[in-house]
N, C-alpha and C positions, 0 to 999 in steps of 0.2 A: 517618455518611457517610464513608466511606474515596475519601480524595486522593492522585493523583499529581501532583504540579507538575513541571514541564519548562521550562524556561529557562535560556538557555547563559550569564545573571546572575548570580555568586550571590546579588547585595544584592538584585535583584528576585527570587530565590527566598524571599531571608531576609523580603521583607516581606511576598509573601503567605501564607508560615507563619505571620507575627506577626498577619496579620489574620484568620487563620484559628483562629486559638487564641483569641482575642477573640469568635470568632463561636459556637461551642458545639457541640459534636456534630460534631466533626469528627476526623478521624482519619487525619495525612499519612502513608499506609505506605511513601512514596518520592518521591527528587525524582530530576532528572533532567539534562542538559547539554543534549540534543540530544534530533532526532526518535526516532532509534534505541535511544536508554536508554528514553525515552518508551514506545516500545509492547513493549521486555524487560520493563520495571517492570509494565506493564499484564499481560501475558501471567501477572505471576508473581502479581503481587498481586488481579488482577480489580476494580479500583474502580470509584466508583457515579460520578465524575468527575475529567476530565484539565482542571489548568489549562495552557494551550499557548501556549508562544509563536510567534511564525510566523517571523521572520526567529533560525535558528538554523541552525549547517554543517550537513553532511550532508545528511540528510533533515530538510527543514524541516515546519512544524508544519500546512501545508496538506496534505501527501501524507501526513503521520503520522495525519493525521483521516482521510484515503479508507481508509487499513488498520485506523484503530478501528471505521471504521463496518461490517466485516466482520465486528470477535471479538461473540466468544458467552459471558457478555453483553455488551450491545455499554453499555460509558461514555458518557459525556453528556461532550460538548466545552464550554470555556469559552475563546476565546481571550483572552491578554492581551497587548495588544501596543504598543511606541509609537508606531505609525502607522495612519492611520484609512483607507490606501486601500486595504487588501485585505477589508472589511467585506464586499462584494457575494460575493467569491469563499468568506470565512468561512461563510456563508449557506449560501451550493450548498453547502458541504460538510458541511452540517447541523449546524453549533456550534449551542449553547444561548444564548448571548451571547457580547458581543463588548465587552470593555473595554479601554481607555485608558490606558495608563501615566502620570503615576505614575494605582496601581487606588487608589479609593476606598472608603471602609470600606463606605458605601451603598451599592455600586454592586455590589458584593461580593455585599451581603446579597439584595440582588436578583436576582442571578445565581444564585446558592444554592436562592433560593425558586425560579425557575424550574426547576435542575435537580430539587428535591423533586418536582416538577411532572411532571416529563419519567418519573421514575422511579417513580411512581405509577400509570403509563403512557399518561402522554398519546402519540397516535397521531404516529408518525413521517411527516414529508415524503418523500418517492419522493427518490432522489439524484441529482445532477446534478455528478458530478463536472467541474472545471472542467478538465482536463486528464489525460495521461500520467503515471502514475506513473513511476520511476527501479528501483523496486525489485520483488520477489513476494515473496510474504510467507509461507512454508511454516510449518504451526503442527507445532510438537512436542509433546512429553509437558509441558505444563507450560511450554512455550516457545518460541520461534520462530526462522527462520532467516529473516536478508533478503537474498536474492537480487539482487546490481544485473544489471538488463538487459544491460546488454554481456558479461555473462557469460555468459549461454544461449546453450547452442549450438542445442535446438532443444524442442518441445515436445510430449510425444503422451500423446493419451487414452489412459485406461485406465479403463473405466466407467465411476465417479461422477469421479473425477479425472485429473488434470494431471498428465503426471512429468517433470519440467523438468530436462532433462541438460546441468549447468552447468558449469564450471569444476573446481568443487569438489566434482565427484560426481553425485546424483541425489538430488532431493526432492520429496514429492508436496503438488499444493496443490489445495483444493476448491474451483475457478472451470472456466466451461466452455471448450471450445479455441474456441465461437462469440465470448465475450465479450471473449478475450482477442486474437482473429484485429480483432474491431471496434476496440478499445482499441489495439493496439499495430501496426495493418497496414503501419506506414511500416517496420518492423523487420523483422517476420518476414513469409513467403508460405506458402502455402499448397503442400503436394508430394500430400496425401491426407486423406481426408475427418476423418482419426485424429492429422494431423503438419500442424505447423509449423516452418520451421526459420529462423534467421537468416541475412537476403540476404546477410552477409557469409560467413559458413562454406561458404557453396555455392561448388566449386572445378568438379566439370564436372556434365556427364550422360552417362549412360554407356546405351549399348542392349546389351542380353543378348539373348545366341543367341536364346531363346526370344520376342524379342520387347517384353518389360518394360523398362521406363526407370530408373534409377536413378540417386540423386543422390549424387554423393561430399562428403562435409565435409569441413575441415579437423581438425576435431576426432573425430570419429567412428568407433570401429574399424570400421564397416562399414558400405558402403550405405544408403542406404534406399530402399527401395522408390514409385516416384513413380506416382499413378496415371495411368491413360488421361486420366481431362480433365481434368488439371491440367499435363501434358507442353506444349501447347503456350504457356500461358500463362507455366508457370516456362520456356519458352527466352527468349520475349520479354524477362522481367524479367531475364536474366542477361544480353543484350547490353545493358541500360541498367545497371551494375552498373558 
C-alpha cells in the first residue's frame, strides 16, 4: 500500500512513518507540510492512502480532501488530528477514519484495515462537501495547478471543460460552469449561459450600436459578450457591488 503523510509536524510525521514501518506492507512514497504538497505528492505518486492533518497553513486538510475526492484514482483519506471537533465535517468529506493524536499503533492498524476495505472497493458515500473551496484545482500532465479564487478573473465553458482566465494565464479544469455557478455564486454571476465572471472584475456595461450588452473587466483585453437575460439581472447586481 503506498502512503502519503501530510502534516506541517515533523515529529508527528516522524511517528506515523515509525508506525507505519511496524505495520508491514507499507510503502511511504512522500510526506508532506501542508495541504498543497499533499495533493503535488498525490498527483505524482497516486497512493492507495493520504494520512491528513486538518489544521495545517494554506490549504488545510479538509479542502485538500474535497480535491482528492476528485483525482482518478481517487485515495482513501485518514485523518489525523489533535482535535476531535472537526470529526462530523471529516465525514462529509468522505475520510476512511478519523484518529486522535497522539495515533495509536491499534487504531492505526484499524484504519489500515478499513482502507484495505475501501480499496477492494467498497461502494463510496455520495459527497456532501461541507463548504467553499479557496482554490481549482487544474490537473496537468502528471501534476496539478491550484488556482486561488481571488484570482479568477472569469470562467467559460468549452465543451467538456472550464477555462479559468486567472491571473497567471489560463488553465482548463474538468467541473461544470453549473457546479461551479452553485458552489461559488457569492463570487462570480453569471453574464451567458457559457461565462462567469468575478462581481469584482466587472468595471461597466457597455450597449453596442447593434444592440448587444457587453461587460468590461478589469482584467480582460476584451469584452465579453453578455446575453439578453442575463443584462438585466447583471445591472441589478453591479448597483449592490
Amino acid at each position: 500500500m503506498k502512503v502519503v503523510i501530510a502534516d506541517d509536524e515533523p515529529l508527528a510525521r516522524e511517528r506515523l512513518r515509525s508506525l507505519l514501518s511496524e505495520a508491514g506492507g507499507i510503502e511511504v512514497v512522500a510526506e508532506a507540510g501542508d495541504g498543497s504538497e499533499a495533493l503535488h505528492a498525490c498527483a505524482e505518486h497516486s497512493p492507495d492512502l493520504v494520512l491528513l492533518d486538518i489544521a495545517m497553513p494554506g490549504i488545510d486538510g479538509l479542502e485538500a480532501a474535497r480535491h482528492l475526492a476528485a483525482f482518478e484514482p481517487r485515495p482513501a483519506v485518514v485523518f489525523c488530528t489533535a482535535y476531535d471537533a472537526h470529526a462530523l465535517s471529516a465525514f462529509e468529506a468522505e475520510a476512511i477514519d478519523y484518529l486522535v493524536k497522539p495515533v495509536r499503533a491499534e487504531r492505526l492498524a484499524a484504519a489500515l484495515e478499513r482502507v484495505r476495505t475501501f480499496a477492494a472497493g467498497r461502494e463510496r458515500s455520495s459527497r456532501n462537501a461541507p463548504g467553499p473551496r479557496s482554490h481549482l484545482c487544474a490537473r496537468l500532465r502528471g501534476s496539478l495547478r491550484l488556482i486561488p479564487l481571488e484570482d479568477v478573473h472569469y470562467l467559460q465553458a468549452e465543451e467538456k471543460y472550464v477555462i479559468v482566465h486567472h491571473a497567471r494565464g489560463e488553465d482548463l479544469i474538468e467541473e461544470s460552469l453549473k457546479s461551479l455557478e452553485d458552489e461559488f455564486g457569492e463570487r462570480f454571476v453569471r453574464i451567458h449561459r457559457n461565462c462567469l465572471v468575478a462581481r469584482h472584475e466587472i468595471t461597466e456595461l457597455r450597449r453596442c450600436p447593434d444592440g448587444h450588452t457587453q461587460a468590461v473587466l478589469r482584467h480582460a483585453a476584451q469584452p465579453l459578450e453578455v446575453s439578453r437575460r442575463c443584462v438585466a439581472g447583471l445591472r441589478d447586481t453591479l448597483k449592490h457591488l
